[in-house]
C-alpha positions in Angstrom: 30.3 2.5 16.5 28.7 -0.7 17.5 28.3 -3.6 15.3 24.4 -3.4 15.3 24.6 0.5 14.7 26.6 -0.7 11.6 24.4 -3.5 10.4 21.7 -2.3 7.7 18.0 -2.6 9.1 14.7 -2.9 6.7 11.5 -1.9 6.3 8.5 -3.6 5.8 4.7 -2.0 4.6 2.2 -4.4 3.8 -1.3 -3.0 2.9 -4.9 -4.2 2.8 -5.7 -1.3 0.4 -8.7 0.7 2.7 -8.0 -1.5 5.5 -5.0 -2.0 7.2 -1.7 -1.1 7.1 1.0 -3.1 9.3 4.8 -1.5 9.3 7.7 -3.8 10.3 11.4 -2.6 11.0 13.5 -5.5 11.8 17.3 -5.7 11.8 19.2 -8.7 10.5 16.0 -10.3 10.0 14.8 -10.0 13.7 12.2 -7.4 14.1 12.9 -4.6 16.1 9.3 -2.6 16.1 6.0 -3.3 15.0 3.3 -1.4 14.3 -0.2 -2.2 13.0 -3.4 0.4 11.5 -7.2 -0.9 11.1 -8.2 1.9 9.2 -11.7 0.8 10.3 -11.1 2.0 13.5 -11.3 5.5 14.9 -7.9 6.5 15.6 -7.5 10.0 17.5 -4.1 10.4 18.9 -2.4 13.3 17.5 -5.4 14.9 16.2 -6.0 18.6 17.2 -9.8 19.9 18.3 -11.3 22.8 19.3 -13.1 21.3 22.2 -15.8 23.1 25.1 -15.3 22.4 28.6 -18.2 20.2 29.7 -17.8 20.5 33.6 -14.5 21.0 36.0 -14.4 18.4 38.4 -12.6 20.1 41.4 -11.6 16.9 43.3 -9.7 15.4 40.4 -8.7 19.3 39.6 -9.5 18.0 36.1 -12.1 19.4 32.9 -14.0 17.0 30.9 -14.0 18.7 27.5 -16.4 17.7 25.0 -14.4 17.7 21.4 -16.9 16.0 19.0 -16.2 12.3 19.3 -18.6 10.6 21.8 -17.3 10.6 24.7 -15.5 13.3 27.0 -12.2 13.5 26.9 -10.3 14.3 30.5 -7.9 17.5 30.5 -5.8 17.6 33.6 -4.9 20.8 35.3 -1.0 20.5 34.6 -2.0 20.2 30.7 -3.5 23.4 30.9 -1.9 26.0 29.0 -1.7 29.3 31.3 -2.8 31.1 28.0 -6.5 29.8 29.0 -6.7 31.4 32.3 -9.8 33.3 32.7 -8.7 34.8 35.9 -4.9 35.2 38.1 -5.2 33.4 40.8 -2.4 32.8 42.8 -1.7 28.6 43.4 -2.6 27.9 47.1 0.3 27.1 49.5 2.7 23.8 48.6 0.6 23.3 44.9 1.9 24.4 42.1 -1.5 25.4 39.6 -4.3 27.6 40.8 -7.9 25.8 41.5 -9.1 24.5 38.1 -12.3 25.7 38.9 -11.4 29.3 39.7 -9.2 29.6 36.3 -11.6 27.8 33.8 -15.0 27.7 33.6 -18.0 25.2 31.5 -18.5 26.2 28.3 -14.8 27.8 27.6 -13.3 26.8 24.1 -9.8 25.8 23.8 -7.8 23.7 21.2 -6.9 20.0 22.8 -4.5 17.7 21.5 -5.1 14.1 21.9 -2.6 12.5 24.2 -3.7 9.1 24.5 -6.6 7.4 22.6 -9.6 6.6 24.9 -9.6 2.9 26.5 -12.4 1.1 27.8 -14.5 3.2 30.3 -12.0 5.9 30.1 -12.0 9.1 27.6 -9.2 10.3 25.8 -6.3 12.5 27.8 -5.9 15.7 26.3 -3.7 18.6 26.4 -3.5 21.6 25.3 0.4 22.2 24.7 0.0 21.6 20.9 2.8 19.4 19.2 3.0 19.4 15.4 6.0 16.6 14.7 7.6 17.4 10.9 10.4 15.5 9.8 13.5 17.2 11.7 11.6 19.0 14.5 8.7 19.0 16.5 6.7 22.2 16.8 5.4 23.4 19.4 3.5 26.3 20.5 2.9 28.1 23.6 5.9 26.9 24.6 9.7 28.9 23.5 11.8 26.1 23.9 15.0 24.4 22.0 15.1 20.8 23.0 17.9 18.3 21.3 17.2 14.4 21.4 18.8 13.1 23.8 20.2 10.7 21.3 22.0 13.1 19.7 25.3 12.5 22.3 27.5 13.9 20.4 28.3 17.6 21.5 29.6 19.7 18.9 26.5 18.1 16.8 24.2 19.4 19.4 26.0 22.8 19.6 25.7 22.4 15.5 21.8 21.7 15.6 21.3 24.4 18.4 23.0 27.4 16.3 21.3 26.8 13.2 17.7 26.9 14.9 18.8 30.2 16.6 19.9 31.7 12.7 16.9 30.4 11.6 14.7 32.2 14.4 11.5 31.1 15.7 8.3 33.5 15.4 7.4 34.6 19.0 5.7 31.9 21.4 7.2 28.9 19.1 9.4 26.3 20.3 11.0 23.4 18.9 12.6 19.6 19.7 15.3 18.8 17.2 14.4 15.2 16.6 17.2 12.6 16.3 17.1 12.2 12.6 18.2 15.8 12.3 22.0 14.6 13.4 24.4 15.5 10.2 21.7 17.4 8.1 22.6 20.4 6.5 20.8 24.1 7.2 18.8 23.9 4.0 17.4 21.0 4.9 16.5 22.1 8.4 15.0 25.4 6.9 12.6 23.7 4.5 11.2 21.7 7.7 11.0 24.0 9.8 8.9 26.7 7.4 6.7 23.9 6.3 5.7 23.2 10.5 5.1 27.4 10.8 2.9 27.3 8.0 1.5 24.4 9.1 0.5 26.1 12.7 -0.3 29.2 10.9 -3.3 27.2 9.3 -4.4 25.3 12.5 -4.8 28.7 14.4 -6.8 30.3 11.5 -9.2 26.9 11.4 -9.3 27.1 15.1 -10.6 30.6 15.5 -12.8 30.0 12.6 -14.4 26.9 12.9 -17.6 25.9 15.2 -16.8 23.7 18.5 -16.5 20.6 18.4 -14.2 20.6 15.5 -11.4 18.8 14.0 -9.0 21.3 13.4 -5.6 19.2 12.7 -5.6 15.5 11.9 -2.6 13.2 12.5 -1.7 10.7 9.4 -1.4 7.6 8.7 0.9 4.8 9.3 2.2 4.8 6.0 2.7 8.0 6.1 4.6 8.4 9.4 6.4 5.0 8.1 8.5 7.6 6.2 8.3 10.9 8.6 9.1 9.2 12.1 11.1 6.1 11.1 12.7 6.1 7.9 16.5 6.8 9.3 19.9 6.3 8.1 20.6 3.1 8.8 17.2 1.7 6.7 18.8 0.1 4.0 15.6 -0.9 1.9 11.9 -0.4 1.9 9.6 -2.9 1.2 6.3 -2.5 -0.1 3.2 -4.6 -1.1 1.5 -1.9 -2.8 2.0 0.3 -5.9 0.1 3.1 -4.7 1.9 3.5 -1.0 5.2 2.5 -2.6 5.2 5.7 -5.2 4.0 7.6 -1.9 7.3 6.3 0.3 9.7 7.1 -2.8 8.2 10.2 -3.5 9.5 10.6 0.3 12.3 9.2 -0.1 13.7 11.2 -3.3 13.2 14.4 -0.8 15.1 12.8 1.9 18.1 10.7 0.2 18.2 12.1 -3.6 20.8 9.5 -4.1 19.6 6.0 -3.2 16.5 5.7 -5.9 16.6 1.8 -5.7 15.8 1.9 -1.9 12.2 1.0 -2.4 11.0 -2.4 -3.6 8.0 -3.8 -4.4 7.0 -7.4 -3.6 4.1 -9.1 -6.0 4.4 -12.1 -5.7 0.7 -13.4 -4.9 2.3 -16.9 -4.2 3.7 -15.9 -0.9 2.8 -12.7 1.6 5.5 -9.8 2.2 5.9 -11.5 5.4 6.0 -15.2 4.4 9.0 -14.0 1.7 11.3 -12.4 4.7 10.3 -14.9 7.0 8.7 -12.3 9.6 4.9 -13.8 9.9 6.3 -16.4 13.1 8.0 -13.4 14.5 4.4 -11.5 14.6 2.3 -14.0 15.4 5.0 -14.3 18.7 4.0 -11.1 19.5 0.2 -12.0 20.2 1.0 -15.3 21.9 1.3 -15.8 25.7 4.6 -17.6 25.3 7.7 -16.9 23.3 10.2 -19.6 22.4 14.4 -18.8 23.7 17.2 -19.9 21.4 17.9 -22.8 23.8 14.5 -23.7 24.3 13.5 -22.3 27.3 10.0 -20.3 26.6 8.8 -16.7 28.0 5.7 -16.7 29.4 3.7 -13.1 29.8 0.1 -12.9 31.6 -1.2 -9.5 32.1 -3.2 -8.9 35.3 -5.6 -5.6 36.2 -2.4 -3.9 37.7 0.9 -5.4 36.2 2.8 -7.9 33.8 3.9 -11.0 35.1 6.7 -12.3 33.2 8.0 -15.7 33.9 11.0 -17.6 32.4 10.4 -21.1 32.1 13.9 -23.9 31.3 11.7 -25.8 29.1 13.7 -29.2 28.1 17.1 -28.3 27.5 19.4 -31.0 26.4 22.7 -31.8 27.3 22.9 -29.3 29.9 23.8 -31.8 33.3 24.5 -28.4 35.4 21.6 -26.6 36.8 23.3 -23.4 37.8 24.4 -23.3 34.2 21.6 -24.0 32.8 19.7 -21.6 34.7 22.0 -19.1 34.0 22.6 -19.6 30.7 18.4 -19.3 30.0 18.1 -16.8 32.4 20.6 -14.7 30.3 18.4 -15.0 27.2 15.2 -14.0 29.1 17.1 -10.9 29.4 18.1 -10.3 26.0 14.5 -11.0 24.6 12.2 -9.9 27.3 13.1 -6.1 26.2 12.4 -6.7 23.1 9.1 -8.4 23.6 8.1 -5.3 25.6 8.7 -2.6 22.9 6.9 -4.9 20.4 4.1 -5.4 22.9 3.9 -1.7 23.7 3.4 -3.2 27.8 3.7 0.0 29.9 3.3 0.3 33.9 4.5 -2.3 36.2 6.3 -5.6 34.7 7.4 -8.1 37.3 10.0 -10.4 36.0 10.5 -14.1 37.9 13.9 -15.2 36.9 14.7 -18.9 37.7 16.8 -19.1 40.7 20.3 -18.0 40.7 22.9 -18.1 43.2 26.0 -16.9 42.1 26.4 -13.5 42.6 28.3 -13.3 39.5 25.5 -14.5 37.1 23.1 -12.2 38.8 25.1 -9.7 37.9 25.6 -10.2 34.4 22.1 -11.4 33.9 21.1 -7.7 35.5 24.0 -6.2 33.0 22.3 -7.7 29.6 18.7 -6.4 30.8 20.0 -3.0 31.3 22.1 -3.3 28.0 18.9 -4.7 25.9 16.6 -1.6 27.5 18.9 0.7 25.7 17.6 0.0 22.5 13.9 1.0 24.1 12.6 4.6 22.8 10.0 4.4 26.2 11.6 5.6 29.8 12.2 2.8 31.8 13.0 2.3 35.4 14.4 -1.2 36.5 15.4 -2.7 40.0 17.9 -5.1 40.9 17.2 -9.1 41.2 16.0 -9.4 44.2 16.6 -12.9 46.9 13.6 -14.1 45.6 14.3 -13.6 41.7 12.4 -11.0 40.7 12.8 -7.8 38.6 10.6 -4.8 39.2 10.4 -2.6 36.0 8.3 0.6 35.3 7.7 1.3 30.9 6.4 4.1 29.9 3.6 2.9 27.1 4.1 5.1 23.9 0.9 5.0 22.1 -1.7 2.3 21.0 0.1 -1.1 21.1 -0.8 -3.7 18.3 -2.4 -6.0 21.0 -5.2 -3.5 22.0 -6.1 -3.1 18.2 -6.3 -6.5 17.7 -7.1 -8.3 20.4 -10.6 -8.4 22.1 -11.9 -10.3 25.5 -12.7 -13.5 24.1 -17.0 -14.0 24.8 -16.3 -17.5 25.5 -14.1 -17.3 28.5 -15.5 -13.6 30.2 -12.9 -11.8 29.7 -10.5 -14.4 31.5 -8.3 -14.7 28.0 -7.7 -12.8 24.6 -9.1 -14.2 21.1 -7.8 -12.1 17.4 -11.3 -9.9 16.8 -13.7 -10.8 14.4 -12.3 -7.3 12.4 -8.9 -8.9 12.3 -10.0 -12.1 11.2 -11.6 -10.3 8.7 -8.8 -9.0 7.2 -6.7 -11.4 7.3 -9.6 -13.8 5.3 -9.4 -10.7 3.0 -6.0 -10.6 2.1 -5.6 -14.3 1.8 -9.1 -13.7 -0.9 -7.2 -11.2 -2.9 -3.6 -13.6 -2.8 -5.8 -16.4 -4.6 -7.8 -14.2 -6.9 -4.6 -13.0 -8.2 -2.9 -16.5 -9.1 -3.5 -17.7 -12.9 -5.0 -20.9 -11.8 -8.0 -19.5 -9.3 -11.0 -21.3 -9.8 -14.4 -19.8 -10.5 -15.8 -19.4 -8.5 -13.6 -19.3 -5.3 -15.1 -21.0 -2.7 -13.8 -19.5 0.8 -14.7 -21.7 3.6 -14.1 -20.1 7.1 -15.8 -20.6 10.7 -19.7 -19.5 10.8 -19.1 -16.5 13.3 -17.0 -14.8 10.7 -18.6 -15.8 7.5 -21.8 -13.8 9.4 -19.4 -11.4 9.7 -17.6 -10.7 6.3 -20.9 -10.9 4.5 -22.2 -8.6 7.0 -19.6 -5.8 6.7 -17.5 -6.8 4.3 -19.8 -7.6 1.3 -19.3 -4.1 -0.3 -14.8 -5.4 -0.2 -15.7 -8.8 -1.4 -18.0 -6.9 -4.3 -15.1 -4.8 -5.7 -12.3 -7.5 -5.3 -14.9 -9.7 -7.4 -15.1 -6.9 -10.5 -11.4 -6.2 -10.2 -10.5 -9.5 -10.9 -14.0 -10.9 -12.7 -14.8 -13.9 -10.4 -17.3 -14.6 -7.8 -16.4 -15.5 -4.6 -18.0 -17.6 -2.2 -17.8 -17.4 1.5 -19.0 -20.9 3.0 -19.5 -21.8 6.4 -16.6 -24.4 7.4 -18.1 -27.6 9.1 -17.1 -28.2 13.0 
C-alpha cells in the first residue's frame, strides 16, 4: 500500500439550509474533489422520465423526446434499448443499429434516463439503459450483466464479489456493477443493497406504466445525500458538517455503514469563522474559479478555455535562486505535472486539453516530467488519453467530463465583456452575501439592525429574490437586516 492510500482523507459539507450545498474531500489538507449544489437550480441528471418521442431526425439517426422539462432532450440511436423496437429490421450493411426511423416512431413512450444535463442551446442526452446506483451496486435493467470496478485489482476479491452476486441471483433482465466500495464487505451487507435497488426498480416500473407522459418517474438525490452513498469510503477518516439537520442525516448513514466509528461526524458552529475558513480550504476553492493557479516554487498555471479546447500554459514566474535554466524549467515543469491533474478533476474540464510545457531539452527530464503526469492521472475517476511531449512542448490530452462541473453552476458570461470572460453569477453572489448574513446574525454582539452593504446590481437582486430568506433569517434570530447599496 502506498503512502497516500494510507493517509486518512476528510470530508467537508457546508450548507446554506434551502440553498446550496458544497461537499469537499481533501487529503492531508489538499483537496482532492469538489463538488457544489444550487438547489435553486434545475438539476436533472440521473432522474428517470417517461418521455414521448417528438420527431426522429433520420440524418443524425437521433429522437428528440419530449420528457416534461422545456426543452427536448436528444436520444441517440445507440442509447436505444432494443426492447423499444416497434418493428425487426435488419441494420443495413457495415452499421451496426437498424434506421431510427424504421424502429421508432413520434409519439412512442419510453422511460429516459438523463445522461447529461442540458447546456446552452443543447437539450439534455438521454438514454434509455436505466441505471439505479445504491450503495454497493449499480442496477441496471435491460441489461444481464456482472461488472466489477475496475479498481477492485485484486483477484480473489473479484472472484469473491462475483460469487456472492451469483448466490444472491438477479431477477431475469437485471444486471449489476459492483462498485468499488463493495471491496471487503461481507454477503449480508451486499444482500441488503442489492434488495433495496430491486425494490427500488420494482416501483419505477409500476410508476412508469402508470403515470401520464411527461412524467417524473425516478428522481436522483441530493448532494448531501450522495455525499454519503458515492463517496464516503474507507479511508474518510471524519466528516464535517455545518449543519445539525444534514449531520444527523450523514450519521444516520454512517451508523448503517461503520457501526463502530460513532465519533466520525463533527459538527462545526463556530459562527466566527466558516467550515472552510477553520480547515483552511476557502483559497484552495476560490483557485479552482481563477484563471491562474499558484506552484510551490512560484511558477503559476494558467488555464483559458476556448470554443474547442483547454489551453493550459505553465508560466516560471520569478523563481529565486535558481541561476540554471534547464533546472529551473524542469524543476517547475515537474510541478505543472503534479498539479495540472488535479486542477482538471476539480474543474471537471473534459475534451481536448493542450498543455504548453516550458522548453526542455534533456531527454531525461522530458521523460520524467511525462512519468509524474501519467502517475498524477491515476488518481482521476474520468478516462483519459494522454500523448507524449512533443518538439515543441506540448501535451495533447483527451478527459472524459463526468457530470456538471462547479464552474458551469457558478460561473456565467460576464455582460460586461460579451462573453469574452467569466464573472461569479448574481445567484452565487447571493449566497454567499447570505451565508456571511446568517454568520453575523448569529454572533452575541450583532448590531440592530445589521446593515449589509453590497454592490447595487446584487442588492437589486437579493431584495428581488431573496427577500422571502432575508425574512425568515430576520424572525429566527429577531433583528432586521438592511441591505444597502455600497458606494463606487
Amino acid at each position: 500500500m502506498s503512502n497516500a492510500q494510507k493517509r486518512k482523507r476528510k470530508m467537508f459539507l457546508s450548507v446554506l439550509p434551502g440553498e446550496q450545498i458544497e461537499l469537499v474531500l481533501a487529503l492531508d489538507g489538499v483537496i482532492q474533489e469538489y463538488y457544489v449544489e444550487m438547489l435553486g437550480q434545475i438539476k436533472t441528471k440521473g432522474n428517470i422520465y417517461k418521455g414521448k418521442i417528438h420527431n426522429i431526425d433520420q440524418a443524425l439517426q437521433a429522437a428528440f423526446i419530449n420528457y416534461g422539462t422545456g426543452k427536448n432532450g436528444f436520444l441517440q440511436v445507440d442509447e436505444v434499448h432494443p426492447e423499444y423496437y416497434q418493428a425487426e429490421v435488419k441494420p443495413g450493411k457495415g452499421h451496426k443499429y437498424p434506421p431510427l426511423q424504421k424502429v421508432l416512431k413520434p409519439g412512442q413512450e419510453l422511460l429516459v434516463q438523463v445522461v447529461k444535463e442540458p447546456t446552452g442551446n443543447k437539450g439534455a442526452f438521454l438514454t434509455t439503459y436505466l441505471s439505479l446506483p445504491g450503495r454497493y451496486f449499480v442496477l441496471t435493467p435491460g441489461r444481464e450483466q456482472l461488472g466489477i470496478s475496475r479498481k477492485i485489482e485484486d483477484e480473489k476479491e473479484r472472484e469473491r464479489l462475483k460469487g456472492i452476486v451469483q448466490e444472491l441471483k438477479l431477477d431475469e433482465g437485471l444486471g449489476v456493477i459492483v462498485r468499488t466500495v463493495s471491496e471487503g464487505q461481507n454477503k449480508t451487507s451486499l444482500s441488503r443493497d442489492l434488495q433495496f435497488l430491486k425494490r427500488l426498480w420494482k416501483e419505477v416500473r409500476k410508476k412508469g406504466v402508470a403515470e401520464k407522459t411527461p412524467a417524473l418517474i425516478y428522481e436522483e438525490k441530493d448532494l448531501a445525500f450522495r455525499a454519503a452513498r458515492d463517496y464516503l469510503t474507507e479511508d474518510v477518516s471524519e466528516i464535517w458538517v455545518d449543519n445539525e439537520e444534514v449531520a444527523q442525516q450523514v450519521q444516520e448513514f454512517v451508523n448503517l455503514i461503520f457501526p463502530r466509528r460513532k465519533k466520525m461526524v463533527r459538527i462545526h458552529s463556530d459562527p466566527e469563522k466558516t467550515l472552510m475558513e477553520r480547515f483552511n480550504l476557502e483559497k484552495q476553492i476560490s483557485q479552482i474559479f481563477s484563471r491562474e493557479v499558484e506552484l510551490p516554487s512560484g511558477g503559476r498555471l494558467v488555464f483559458d478555455q476556448t470554443e474547442a479546447l483547454m489551453a493550459v500554459d505553465i508560466n516560471s514566474g520569478k523563481i529565486g535562486g535558481e541561476k540554471d535554466f534547464r533546472e529551473m524549467a524542469f524543476k517547475t515543469n515537474l510541478e505543472a505535472a503534479e498539479n495540472i491533474p488535479r486542477q482538471l478533476m476539480l474543474r471537471d474540464v473534459g475534451g481536448q486539453i493542450v498543455i504548453d510545457f516550458i522548453e526542455m531539452r534533456d531527454k531525461k527530464h522530458i521523460s520524467q516530467v511525462e512519468k509524474a503526469l501519467r502517475a498524477a492521472l491515476k488518481s482521476d475517476k474520468a478516462r483519459t488519453d494522454v500523448s507524449r511531449i512533443s518538439r515543441f512542448g506540448l501535451i495533447q490530452l483527451v478527459r472524459q467530463r463526468l457530470g456538471i462541473s462547479a464552474l458551469s453552476v457558478i460561473m456565467e458570461s460576464c455582460r460586461h465583456c460579451q462573453g469574452t470572460g467569466t464573472i461569479r453569477n448574481l445567484e452565487w453572489q447571493a449566497l454567499q452575501a447570505q451565508k456571511e448574513i446568517y454568520r453575523l446574525l448569529r454572533r452575541k454582539s450583532c448590531p440592530s439592525p445589521l446593515e449589509f452593504p453590497v454592490d447595487q446590481d446584487l442588492a437589486v437582486y437579493l431584495l428581488n429574490h431573496k427577500r422571502d430568506k432575508l425574512v425568515h433569517m430576520e424572525q429566527q434570530f429577531d433583528n432586521q437586516v438592511l441591505i444597502t447599496p455600497r458606494e463606487g
